[in-house]
DOBARO-293644 format. One record per residue (C-alpha): residue in one letter; x, y, z. Coordinates in steps of 0.1 Angstrom, whole numbers, plus 5000, padded with zeros to 4 digits. Layout:
<lovexs>
rest  X  Y  Z
A  X  Y  Z;
...
</lovexs>
This chain:
<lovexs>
rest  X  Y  Z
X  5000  5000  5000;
X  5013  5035  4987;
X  4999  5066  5008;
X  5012  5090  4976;
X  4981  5098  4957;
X  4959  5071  4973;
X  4921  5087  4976;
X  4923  5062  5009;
X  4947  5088  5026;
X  4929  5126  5023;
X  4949  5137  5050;
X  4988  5131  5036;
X  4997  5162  5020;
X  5023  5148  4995;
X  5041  5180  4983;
X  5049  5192  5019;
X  5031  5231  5010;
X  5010  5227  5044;
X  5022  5254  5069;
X  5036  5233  5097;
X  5031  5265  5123;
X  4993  5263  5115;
X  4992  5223  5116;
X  4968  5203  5137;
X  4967  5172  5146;
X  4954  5149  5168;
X  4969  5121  5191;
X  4946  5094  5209;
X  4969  5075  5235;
X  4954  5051  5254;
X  4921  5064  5245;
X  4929  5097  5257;
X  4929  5122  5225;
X  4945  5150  5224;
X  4950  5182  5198;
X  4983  5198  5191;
X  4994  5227  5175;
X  5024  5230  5148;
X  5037  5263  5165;
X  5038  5241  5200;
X  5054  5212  5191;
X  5082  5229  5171;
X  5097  5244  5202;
X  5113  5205  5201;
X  5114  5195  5168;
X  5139  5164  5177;
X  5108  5149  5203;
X  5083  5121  5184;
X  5050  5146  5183;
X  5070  5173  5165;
X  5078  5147  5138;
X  5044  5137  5137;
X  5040  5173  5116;
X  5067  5166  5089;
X  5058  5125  5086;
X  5027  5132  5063;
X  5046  5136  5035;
X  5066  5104  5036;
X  5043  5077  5031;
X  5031  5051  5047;
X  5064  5045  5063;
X  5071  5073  5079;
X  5038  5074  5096;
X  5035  5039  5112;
X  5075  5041  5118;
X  5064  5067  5147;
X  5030  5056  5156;
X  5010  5019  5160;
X  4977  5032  5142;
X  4967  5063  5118;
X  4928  5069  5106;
X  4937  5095  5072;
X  4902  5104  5076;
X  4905  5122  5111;
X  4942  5131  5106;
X  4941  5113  5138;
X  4973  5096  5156;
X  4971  5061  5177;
X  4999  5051  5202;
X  4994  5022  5231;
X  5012  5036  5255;
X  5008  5051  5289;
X  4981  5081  5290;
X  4984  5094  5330;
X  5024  5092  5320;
X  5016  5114  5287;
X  4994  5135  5301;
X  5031  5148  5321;
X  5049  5148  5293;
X  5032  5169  5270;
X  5036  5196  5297;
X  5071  5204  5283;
X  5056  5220  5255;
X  5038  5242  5274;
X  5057  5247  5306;
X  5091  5238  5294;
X  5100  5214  5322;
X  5077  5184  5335;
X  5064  5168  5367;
X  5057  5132  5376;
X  5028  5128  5393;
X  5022  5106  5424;
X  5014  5071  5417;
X  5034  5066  5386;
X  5065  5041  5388;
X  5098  5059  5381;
X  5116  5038  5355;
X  5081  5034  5334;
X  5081  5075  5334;
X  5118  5078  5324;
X  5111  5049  5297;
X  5077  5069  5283;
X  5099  5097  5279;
X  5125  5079  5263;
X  5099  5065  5235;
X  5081  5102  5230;
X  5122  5116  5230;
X  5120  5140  5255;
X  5154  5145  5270;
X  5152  5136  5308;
X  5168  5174  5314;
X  5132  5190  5309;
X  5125  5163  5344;
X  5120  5182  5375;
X  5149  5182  5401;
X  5124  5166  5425;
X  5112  5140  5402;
X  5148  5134  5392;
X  5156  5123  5427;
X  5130  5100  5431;
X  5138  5088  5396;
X  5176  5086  5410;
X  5161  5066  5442;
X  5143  5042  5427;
X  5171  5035  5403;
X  5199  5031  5431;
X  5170  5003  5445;
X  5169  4983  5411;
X  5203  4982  5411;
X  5207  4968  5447;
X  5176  4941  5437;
X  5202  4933  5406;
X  5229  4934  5432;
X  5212  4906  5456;
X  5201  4886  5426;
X  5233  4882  5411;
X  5247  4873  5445;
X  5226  4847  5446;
X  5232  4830  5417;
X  5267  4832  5422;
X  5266  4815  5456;
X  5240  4785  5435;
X  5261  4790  5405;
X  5289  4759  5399;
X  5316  4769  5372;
X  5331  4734  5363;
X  5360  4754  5347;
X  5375  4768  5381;
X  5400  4748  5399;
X  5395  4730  5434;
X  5410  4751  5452;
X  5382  4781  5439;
X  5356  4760  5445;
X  5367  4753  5482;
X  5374  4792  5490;
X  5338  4796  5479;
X  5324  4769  5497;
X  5343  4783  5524;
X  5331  4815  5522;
X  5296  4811  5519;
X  5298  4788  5553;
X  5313  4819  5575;
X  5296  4849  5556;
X  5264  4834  5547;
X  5244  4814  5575;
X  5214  4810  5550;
X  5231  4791  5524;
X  5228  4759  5548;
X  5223  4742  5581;
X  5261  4738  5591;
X  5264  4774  5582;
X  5234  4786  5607;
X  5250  4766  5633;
X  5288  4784  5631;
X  5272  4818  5629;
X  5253  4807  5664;
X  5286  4796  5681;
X  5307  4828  5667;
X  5277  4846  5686;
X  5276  4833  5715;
X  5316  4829  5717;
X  5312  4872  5714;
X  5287  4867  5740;
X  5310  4848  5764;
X  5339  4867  5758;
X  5324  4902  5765;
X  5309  4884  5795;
X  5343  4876  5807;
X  5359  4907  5801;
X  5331  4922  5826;
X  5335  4889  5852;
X  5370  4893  5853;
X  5370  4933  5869;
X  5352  4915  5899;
X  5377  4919  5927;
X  5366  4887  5946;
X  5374  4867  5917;
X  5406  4881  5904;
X  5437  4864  5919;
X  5467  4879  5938;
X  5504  4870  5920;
X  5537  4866  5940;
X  5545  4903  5933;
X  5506  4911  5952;
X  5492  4927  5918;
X  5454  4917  5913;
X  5450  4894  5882;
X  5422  4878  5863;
X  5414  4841  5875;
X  5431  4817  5857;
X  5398  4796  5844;
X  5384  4832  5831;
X  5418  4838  5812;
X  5421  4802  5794;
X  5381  4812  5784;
X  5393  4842  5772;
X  5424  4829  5751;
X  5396  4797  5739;
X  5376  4828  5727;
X  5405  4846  5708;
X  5418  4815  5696;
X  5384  4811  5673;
X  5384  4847  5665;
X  5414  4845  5649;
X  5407  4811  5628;
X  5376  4827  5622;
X  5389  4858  5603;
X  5418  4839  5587;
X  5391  4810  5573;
X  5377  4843  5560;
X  5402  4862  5546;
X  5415  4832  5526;
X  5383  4826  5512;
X  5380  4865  5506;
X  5370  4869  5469;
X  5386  4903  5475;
X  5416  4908  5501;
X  5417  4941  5497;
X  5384  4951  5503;
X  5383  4928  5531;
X  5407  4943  5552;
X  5394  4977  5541;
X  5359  4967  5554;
X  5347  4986  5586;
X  5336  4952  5602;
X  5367  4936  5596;
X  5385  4964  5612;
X  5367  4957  5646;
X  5379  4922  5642;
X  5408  4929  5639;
X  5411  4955  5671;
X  5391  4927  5688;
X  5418  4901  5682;
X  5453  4922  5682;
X  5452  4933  5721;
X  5456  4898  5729;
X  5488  4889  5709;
X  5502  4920  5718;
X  5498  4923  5756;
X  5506  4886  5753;
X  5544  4898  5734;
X  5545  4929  5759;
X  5544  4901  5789;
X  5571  4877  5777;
X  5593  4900  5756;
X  5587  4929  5768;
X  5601  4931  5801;
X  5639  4927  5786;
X  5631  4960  5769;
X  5615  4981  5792;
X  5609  4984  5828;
X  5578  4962  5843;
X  5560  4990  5853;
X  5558  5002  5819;
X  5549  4969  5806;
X  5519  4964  5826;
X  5504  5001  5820;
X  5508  4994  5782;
X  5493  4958  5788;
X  5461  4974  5808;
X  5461  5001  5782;
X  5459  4973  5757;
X  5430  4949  5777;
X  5403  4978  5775;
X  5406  4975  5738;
X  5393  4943  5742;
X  5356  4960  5744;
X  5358  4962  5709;
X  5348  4929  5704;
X  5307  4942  5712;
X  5305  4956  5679;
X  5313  4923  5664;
X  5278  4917  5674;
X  5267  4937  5644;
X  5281  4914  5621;
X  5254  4890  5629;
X  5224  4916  5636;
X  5209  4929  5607;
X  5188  4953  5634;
X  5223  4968  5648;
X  5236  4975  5610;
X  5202  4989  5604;
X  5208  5013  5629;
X  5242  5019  5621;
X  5232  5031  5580;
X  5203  5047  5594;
X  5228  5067  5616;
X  5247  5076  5585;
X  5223  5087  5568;
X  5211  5108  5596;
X  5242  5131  5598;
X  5224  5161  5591;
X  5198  5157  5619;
X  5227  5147  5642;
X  5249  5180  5631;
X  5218  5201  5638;
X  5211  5185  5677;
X  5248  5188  5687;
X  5242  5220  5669;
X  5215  5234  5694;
X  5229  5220  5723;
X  5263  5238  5716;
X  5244  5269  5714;
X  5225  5263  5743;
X  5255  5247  5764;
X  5274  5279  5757;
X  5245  5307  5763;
X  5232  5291  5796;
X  5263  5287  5807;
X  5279  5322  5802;
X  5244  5339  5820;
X  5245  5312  5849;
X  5276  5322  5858;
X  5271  5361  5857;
X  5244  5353  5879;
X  5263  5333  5908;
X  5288  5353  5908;
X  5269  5377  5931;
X  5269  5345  5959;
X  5294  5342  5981;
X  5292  5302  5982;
X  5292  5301  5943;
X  5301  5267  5927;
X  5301  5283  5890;
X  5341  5290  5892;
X  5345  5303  5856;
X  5326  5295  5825;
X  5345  5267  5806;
X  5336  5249  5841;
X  5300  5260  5842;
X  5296  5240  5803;
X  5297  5207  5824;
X  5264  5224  5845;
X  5246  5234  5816;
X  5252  5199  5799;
X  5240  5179  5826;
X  5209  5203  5830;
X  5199  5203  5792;
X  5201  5169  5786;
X  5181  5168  5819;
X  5207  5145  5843;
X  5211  5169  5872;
X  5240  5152  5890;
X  5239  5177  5916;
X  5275  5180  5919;
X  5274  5221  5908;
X  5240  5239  5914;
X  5226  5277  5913;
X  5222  5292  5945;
X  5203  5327  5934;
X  5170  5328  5924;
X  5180  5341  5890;
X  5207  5316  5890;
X  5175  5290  5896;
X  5151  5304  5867;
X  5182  5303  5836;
X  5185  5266  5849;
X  5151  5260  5847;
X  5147  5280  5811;
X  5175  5257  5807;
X  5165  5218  5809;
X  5133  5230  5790;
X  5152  5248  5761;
X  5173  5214  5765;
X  5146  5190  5757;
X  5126  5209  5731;
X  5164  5208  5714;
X  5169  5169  5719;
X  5133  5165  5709;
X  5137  5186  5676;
X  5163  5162  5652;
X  5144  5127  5673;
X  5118  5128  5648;
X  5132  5127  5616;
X  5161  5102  5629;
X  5137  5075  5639;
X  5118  5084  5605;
X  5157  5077  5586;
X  5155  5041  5606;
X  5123  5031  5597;
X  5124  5040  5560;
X  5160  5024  5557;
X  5147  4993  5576;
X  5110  4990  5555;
X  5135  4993  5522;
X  5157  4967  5529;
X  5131  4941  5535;
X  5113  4955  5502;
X  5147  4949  5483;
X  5152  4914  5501;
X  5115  4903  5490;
X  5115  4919  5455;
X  5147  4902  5449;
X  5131  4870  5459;
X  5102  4875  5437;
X  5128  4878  5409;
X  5141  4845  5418;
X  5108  4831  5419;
X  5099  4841  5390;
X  5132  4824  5370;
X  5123  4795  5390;
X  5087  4794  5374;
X  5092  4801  5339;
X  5122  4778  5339;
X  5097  4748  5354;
X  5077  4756  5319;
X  5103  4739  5296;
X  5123  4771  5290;
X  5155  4754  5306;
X  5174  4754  5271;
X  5176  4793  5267;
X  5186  4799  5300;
X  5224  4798  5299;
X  5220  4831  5270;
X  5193  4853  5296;
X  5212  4846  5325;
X  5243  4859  5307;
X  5225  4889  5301;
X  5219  4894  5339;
X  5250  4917  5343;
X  5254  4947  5325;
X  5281  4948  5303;
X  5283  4910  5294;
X  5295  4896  5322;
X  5300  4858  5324;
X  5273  4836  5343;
X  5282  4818  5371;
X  5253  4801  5365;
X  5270  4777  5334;
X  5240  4751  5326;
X  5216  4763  5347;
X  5179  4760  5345;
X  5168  4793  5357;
X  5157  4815  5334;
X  5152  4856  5336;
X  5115  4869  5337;
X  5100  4893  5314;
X  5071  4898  5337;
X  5058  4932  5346;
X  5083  4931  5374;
X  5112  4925  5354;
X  5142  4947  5367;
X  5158  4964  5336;
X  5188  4967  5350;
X  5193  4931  5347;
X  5196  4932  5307;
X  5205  4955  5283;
X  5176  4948  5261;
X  5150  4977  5269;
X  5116  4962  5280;
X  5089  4991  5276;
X  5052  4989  5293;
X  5020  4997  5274;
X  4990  5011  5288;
X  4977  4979  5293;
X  5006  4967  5318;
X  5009  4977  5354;
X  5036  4986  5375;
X  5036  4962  5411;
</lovexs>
């Protein structure tokens, strides 16, 4: 079929004379028409409506290369595709910039926009972020699904001896992969458990022991606990950082670090003892020995290692840097003001405890964060009303930044189980379509999984990627766009 000179097609002007500024024509998407004018969608000329104008005079071709459907007779556009997200983009022409409304998933907007070519620049800075947002989640969803495969994945092409630092490392850093694994992260907990308790048990004067030179010591059943303790520690992290993947990031890692301060106090005071009193004098020995012992209370935070509630709390606090800078902020302010006028006004008293003002800060901290120790005190009544002005300006401060911290911690905490369930569902979902007799082309999708063609781990596999309406997009460079008909869960 020839749209030049067919009676079929009234509406394609085939010497191009029509005046594009006074062109009209209409676009139905979704079932949602709309009227645009030539002067409007010139402003763009490089997005798909503004070559809607200049398509009338090429033929059938042209037309249905940038449209699904065309009725000549109503000069009339059809496109399947997405009206709430069009009725957005159509702004630019008018507005110049565009806003996403509520409801509508991120990545479909940014892919509508990428099918009517409107540059993502014309997106609102606050839309942008929540497009930015919801990208940084698909890629952690890709993250954790790729993790998993690697940990089912079985490469018959690596050596033994890769195969047995994996194994290895999925048994200490992974207690879900399997039984034996559940049960070593138990024991490493409760071995962090019995050492802190130790630590604690062994300050108790009644049980420490008296030496021939009459210095107090740790009972000696407390001390072989406590070396039992180190002793897995240490073939804990070096199981681990054999089987590291990455060594370098390993010992870089913030965790690790606390392993390492956790185990290193014991080897060293343990040197200082037996070596180190032909270097220096005992004395010293034994102050750099105690120095070394309270490191030991490092060891608590290995705790967060096998709490995901304590590193929720730690990202959350990271994340909440702001709100912190702004409480220490207020109290600084308040710490510094109270403190100045409550000692101008004790000064007056002849049994004043407010000496000078750097020694009045301790005062006004213990009254704003409302501790009252008691140990310094106003005497005058006006000393009496700045404290009370005080503790009250004190808690409306601490009270201030709470909010929005515990608001950080719950978001970070309702996200992460999203991610953890939404990359289930992906697995899931390769489980099912590869239980349909699609096992053969799974080797090629699964290679696709990574951006940038990275190999499979998962060589001869029989899972295969979904191209459901949850499919993440990040998993495969092939670009998977939603019509109207297709929902975003």
């Amino acid at each position: 079929i020839k749209m030049t000179g067919d009676s079929r097609f009234p509406g394609v002007d085939t010497d191009g004379s029509e005046n594009n500024e006074e062109t009209e024509i209409v676009v139905n998407v979704g079932g949602v028409r709309q009227v645009f004018y030539g002067d409007n969608l010139n402003q763009y000329p490089e997005t798909r409506l503004a070559e809607l104008i200049n398509c009338l005079s090429g033929g059938y071709d042209s037309i249905f290369s940038l449209c699904d459907d065309y009725d000549p007779g109503k000069r009339e556009f059809y496109f399947d595709r997405d009206p709430d997200a069009f009725k957005c983009i159509i702004d630019v022409y008018y507005f110049g910039e565009i806003h996403m409304k509520k409801g509508i998933c991120p990545i479909c907007f940014k892919n509508e926009m990428e099918f009517w070519k409107v540059d993502l620049k014309f997106l609102d800075d606050c839309c942008k972020t929540h497009l930015s947002e919801k990208k940084e989640e698909l890629e952690e969803i890709a993250r954790r699904v790729q993790l998993i495969l690697d940990d089912l994945g079985v490469d018959a092409s690596e050596s033994r001896w890769k195969r047995c630092q994996k194994y290895i490392w999925k048994f200490l850093e992974k207690p879900e992969s399997s039984y034996p694994a559940r049960v070593i992260a138990v024991l490493s907990f409760l071995f962090i458990l019995i050492s802190s308790v130790v630590m604690c048990v062994g300050t108790i004067p009644d049980l420490q022991v008296v030496d021939m030179e009459g210095n107090r010591m740790e009972h000696p059943t407390l001390d072989n606990i406590e070396t039992a303790c180190i002793g897995w520690f240490t073939v804990e992290y070096v199981l681990r950082l054999i089987s590291s993947p990455n060594k370098l990031h390993f010992v870089l890692s913030f965790m690790n670090i606390v392993d390492v301060l956790a185990i290193l106090p014991f080897y060293v005071s343990l040197t200082l003892t037996h070596l180190g009193a032909k270097l220096m004098e005992l004395s010293n020995v034994q102050q750099a020995v105690q120095a070394l012992r309270i490191m030991r209370i490092a060891r608590i935070f290995k705790l967060a290692r096998h709490s995901s509630g304590l590193q929720t709390l730690t990202y959350a606090l990271k994340r909440s840097f702001k709100e912190l800078g702004l409480l220490l902020m207020y109290l600084a302010v308040g710490i510094f003001v109270f403190s100045a006028l409550g000692y101008t006004m004790e000064q007056s008293h002849p049994e004043t405890l407010f000496k000078s003002i750097p020694q009045s800060f301790w005062w006004a901290i213990i009254t704003m964060t409302t501790v009252g120790y008691g140990d310094i005190y106003p005497k005058t009544t006006l000393g009496k009303l700045n404290a009370a002005i005080s503790f009250l300006c004190g808690v409306i401060a601490i009270a201030l930044p709470i909010h929005p911290i515990i608001n950080n911690f719950v978001r970070y905490y309702n996200k992460q189980r999203v991610l953890e369930t939404a990359a289930k569902h992906e697995l899931e979902l390769m489980e099912l379509n590869s239980a349909e007799g699609k096992a053969t082309s799974s080797k090629t999708d699964l290679e696709d999984l990574v951006r940038g063609g990275k190999e499979s781990p998962f060589q001869g596999s029989r899972l295969k990627v979904s191209h459901s309406d949850t499919f993440i997009h990040l998993l495969s460079e092939e670009k998977h766009y939603r019509t109207r008909l297709q929902s975003c869960k």
